[in-house]
Backbone as a ProteinNet text record, in pm:
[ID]
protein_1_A
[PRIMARY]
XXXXXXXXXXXXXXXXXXXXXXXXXXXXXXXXXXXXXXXXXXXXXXXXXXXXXXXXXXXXXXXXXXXXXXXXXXXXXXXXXXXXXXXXXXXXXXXXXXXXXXXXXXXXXXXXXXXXXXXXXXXXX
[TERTIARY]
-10422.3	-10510.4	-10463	-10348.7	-10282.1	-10337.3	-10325.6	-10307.3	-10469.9	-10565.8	-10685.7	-10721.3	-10666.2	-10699.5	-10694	-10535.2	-10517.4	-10566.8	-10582.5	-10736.6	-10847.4	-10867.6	-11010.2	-11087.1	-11066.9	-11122.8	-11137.5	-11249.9	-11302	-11246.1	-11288.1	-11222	-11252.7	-11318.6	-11362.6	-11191	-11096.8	-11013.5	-10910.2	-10833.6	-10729.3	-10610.7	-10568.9	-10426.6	-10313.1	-10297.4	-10119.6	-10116.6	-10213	-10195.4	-10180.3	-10194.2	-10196.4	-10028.6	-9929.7	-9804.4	-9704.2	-9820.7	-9765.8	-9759.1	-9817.7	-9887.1	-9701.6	-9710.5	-9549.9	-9457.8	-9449.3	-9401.4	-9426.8	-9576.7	-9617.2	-9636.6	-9617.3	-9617.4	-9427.1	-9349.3	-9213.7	-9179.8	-9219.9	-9233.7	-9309.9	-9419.6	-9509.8	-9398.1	-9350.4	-9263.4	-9100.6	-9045.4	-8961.7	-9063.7	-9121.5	-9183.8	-9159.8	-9268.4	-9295.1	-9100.1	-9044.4	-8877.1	-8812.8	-8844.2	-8796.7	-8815.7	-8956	-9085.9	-9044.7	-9030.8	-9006.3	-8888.6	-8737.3	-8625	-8633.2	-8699	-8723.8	-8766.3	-8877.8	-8973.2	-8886.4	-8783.9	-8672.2	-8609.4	-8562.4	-8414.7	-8495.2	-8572.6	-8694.4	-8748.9	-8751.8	-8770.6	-8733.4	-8594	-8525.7	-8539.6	-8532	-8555.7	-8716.4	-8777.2	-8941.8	-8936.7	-8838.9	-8896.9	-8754.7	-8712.7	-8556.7	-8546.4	-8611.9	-8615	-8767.9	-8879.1	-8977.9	-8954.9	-9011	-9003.8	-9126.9	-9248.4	-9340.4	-9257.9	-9152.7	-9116.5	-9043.6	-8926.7	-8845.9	-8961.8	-9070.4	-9191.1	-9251.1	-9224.4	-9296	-9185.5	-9101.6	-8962.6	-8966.1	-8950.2	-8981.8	-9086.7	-9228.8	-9312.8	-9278.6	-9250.7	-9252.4	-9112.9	-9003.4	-8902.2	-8925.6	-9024.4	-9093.8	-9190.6	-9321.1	-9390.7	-9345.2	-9160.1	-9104.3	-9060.3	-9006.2	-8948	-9098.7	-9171.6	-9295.7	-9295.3	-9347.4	-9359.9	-9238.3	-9140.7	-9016.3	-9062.3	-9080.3	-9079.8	-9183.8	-9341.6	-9458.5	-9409.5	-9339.3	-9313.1	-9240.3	-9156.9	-9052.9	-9119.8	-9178.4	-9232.1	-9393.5	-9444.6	-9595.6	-9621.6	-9586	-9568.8	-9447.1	-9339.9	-9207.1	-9235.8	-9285.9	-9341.8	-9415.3	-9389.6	-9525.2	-9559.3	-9515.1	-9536	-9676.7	-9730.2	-9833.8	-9948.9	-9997.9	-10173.5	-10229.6	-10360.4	-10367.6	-10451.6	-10482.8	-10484.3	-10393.1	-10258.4	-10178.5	-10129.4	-10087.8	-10007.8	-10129.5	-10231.9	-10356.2	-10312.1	-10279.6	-10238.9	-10077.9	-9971.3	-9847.1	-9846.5	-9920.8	-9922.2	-10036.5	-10161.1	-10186	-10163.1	-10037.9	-9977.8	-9926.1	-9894.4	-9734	-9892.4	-9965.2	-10085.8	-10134.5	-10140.3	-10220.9	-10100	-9979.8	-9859.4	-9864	-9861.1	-9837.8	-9918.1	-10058.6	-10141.2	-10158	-10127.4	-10046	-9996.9	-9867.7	-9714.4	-9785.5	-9850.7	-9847.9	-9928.8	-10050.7	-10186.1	-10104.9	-9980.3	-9910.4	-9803.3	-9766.4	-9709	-9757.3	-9890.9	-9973.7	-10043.1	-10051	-10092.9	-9996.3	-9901.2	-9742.8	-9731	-9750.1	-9711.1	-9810.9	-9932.5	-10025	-9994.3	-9964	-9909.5	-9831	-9728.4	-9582.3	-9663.7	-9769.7	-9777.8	-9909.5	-9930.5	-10020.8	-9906.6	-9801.6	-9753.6	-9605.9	-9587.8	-9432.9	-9486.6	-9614.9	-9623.1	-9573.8	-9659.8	-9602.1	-9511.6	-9409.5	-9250.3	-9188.6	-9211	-9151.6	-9179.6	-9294.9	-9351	-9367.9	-9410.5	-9455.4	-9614	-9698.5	-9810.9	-9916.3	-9993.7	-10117.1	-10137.8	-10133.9	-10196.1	-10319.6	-10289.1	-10449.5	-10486.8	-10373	-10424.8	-10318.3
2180.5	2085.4	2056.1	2004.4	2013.6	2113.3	2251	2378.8	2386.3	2402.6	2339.9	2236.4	2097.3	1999.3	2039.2	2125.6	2141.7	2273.9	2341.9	2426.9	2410.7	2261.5	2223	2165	2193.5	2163.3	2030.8	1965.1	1805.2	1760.1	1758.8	1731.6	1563.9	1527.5	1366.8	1278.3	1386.2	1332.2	1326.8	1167.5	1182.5	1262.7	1316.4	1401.7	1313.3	1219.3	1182.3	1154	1044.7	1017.6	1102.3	1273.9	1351.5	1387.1	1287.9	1323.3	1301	1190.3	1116.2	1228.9	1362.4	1455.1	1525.4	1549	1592.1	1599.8	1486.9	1417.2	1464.4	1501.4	1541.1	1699.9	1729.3	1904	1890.8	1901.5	1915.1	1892.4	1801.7	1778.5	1865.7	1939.3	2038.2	2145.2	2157.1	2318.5	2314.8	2168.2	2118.3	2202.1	2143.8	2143.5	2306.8	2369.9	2527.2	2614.4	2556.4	2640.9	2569.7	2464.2	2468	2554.5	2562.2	2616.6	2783.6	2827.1	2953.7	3006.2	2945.2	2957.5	2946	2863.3	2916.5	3047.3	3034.8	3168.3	3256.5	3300.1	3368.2	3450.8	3293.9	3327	3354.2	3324.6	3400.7	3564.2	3599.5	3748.7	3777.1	3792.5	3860.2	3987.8	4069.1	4204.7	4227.8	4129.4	4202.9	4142.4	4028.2	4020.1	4069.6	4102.8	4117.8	4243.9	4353.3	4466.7	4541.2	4435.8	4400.2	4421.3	4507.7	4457.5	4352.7	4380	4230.6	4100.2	4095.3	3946.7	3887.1	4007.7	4027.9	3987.5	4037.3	3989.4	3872.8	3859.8	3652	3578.2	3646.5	3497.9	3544.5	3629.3	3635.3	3530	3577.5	3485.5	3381.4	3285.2	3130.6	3068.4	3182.8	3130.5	3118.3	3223.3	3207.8	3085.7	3027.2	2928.8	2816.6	2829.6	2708.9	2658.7	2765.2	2704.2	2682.3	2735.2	2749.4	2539.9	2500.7	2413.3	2261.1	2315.4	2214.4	2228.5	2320.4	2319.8	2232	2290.4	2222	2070.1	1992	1871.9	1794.5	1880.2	1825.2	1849.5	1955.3	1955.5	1857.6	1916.1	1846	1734.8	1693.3	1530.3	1474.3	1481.2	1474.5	1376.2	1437.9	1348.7	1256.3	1101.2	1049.9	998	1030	1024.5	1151.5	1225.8	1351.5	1304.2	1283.6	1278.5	1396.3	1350.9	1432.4	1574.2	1620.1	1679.8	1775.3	1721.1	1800.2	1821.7	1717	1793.7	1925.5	1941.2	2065.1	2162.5	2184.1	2266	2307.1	2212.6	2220.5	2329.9	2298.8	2320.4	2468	2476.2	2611.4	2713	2784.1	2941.2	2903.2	2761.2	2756.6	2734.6	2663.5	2644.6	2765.3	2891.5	3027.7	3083.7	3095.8	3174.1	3118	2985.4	2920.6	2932.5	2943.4	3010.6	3157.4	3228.2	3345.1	3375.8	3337.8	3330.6	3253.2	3155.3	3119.1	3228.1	3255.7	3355.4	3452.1	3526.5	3669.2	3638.1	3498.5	3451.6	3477.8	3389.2	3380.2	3514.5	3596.1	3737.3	3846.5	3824.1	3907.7	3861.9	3749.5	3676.5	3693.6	3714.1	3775	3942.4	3991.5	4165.1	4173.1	4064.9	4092.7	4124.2	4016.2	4071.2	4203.5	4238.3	4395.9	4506.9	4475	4604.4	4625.3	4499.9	4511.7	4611.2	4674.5	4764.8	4884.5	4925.5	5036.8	5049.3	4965.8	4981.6	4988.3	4959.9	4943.5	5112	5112.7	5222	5347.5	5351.1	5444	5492.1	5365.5	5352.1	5236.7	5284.8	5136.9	5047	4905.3	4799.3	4876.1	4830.3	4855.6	5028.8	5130.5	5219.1	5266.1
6377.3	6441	6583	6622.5	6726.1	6828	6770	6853	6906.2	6802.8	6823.5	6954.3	6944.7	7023.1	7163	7133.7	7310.7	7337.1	7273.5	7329.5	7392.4	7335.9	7376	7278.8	7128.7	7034.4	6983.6	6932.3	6923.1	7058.3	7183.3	7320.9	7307.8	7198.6	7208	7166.3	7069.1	7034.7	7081.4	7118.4	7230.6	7141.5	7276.2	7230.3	7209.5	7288.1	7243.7	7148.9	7034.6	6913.5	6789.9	6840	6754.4	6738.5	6830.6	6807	6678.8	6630.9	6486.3	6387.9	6419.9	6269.1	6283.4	6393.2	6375.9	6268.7	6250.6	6112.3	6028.7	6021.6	5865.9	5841	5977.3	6008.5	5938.4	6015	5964.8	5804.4	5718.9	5650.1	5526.3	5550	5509.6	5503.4	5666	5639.3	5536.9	5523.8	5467.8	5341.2	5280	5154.8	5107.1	5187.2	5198.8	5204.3	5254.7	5257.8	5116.7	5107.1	4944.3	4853.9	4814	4759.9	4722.1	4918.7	4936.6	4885	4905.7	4869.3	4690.7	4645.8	4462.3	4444.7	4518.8	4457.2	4502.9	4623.4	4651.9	4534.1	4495.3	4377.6	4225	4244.9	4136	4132.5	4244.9	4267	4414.8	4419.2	4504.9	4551	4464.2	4503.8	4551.8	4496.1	4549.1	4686.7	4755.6	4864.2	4942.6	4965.6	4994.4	4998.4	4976.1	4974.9	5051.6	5056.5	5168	5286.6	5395.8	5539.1	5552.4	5473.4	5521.4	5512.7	5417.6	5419.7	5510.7	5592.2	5750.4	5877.3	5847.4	5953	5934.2	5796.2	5739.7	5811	5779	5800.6	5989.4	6045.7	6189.6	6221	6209	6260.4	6238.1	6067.4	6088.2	6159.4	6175.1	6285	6455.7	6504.3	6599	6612	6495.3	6491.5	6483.7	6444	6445.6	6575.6	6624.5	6784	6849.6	6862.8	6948.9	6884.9	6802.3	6756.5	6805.4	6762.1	6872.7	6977.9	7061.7	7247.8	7256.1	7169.2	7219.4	7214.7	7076.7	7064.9	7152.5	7198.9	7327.2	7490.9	7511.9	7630.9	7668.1	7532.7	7554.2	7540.4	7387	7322.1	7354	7439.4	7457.1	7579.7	7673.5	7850.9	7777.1	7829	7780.3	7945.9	8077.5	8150.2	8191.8	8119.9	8149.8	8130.3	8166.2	8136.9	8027.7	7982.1	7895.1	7956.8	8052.2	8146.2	8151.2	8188.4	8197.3	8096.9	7971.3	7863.7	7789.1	7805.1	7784.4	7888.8	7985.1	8042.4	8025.2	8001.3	7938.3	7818	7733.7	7580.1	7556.7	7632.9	7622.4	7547.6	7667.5	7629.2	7454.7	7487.5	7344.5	7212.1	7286.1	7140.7	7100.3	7170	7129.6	7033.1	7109.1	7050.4	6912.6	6887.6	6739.6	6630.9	6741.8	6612	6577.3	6658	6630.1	6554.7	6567.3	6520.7	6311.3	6332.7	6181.2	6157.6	6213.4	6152.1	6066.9	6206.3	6154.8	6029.9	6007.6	5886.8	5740.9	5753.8	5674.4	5625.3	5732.5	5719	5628.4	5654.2	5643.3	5519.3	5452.4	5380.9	5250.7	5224.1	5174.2	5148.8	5236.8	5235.7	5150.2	5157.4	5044.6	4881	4840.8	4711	4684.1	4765.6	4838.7	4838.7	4884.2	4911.7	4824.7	4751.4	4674.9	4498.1	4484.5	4373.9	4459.5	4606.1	4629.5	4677.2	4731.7	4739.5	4616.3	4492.3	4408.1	4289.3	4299.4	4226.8	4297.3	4403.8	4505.3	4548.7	4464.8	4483.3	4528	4618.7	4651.2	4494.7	4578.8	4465.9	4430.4	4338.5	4240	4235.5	4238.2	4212.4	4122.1
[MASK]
+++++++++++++++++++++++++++++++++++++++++++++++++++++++++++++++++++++++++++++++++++++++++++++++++++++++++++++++++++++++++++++

């Protein structure tokens, strides 16, 4: 939503107050690395032996810093107008949705492609 706003998106809704979600963004990814680290030690070898999962954990380590900087550079000034923190935040708002899309993407692949790493054949064939 963030990445959205300072795009341009619902332009009716002010940006600085969207600094509070922060909180509940960090918190979400807290949740999700718990979550992830079970399902880990639950099937190790299917993801651990994965390169999609080397490219999951890339992107959301990339979407994470992208995510600190935006918080510290964009929502960080409260001296910026909202003007400028939209022009601040930009480049870092495209990269993040990026960076999660190729997460989320990568991350979907793992259970697509861990039959044919494992077997030597496409899912579902």
């Amino acid at each position: 939503m963030v990445d959205l706003r300072i795009l341009g998106v619902a332009s009716d809704l002010p940006l600085r107050p969207l600094k509070r979600l922060f909180a509940i963004m960090w918190t979400g990814l807290a949740i999700n690395v718990t979550t992830g680290l079970l399902l880990l030690t639950a099937y190790p070898t299917k993801a651990l032996t994965n390169p999609d999962f080397y490219l999951k954990l890339s992107f959301i380590g990339l979407a994470v810093y992208i995510m600190r900087r935006m918080s510290i550079l964009v929502f960080g000034d409260s001296s910026l107008s909202e003007a400028a923190m939209m022009v601040r935040g930009k480049v870092m708002a495209i990269l993040s949705l990026v960076f999660w899309i190729g997460a989320v993407g990568s991350g979907r692949l793992l259970s697509e492609t861990a039959r044919y790493f494992f077997y030597g054949h496409p899912a579902g064939g």
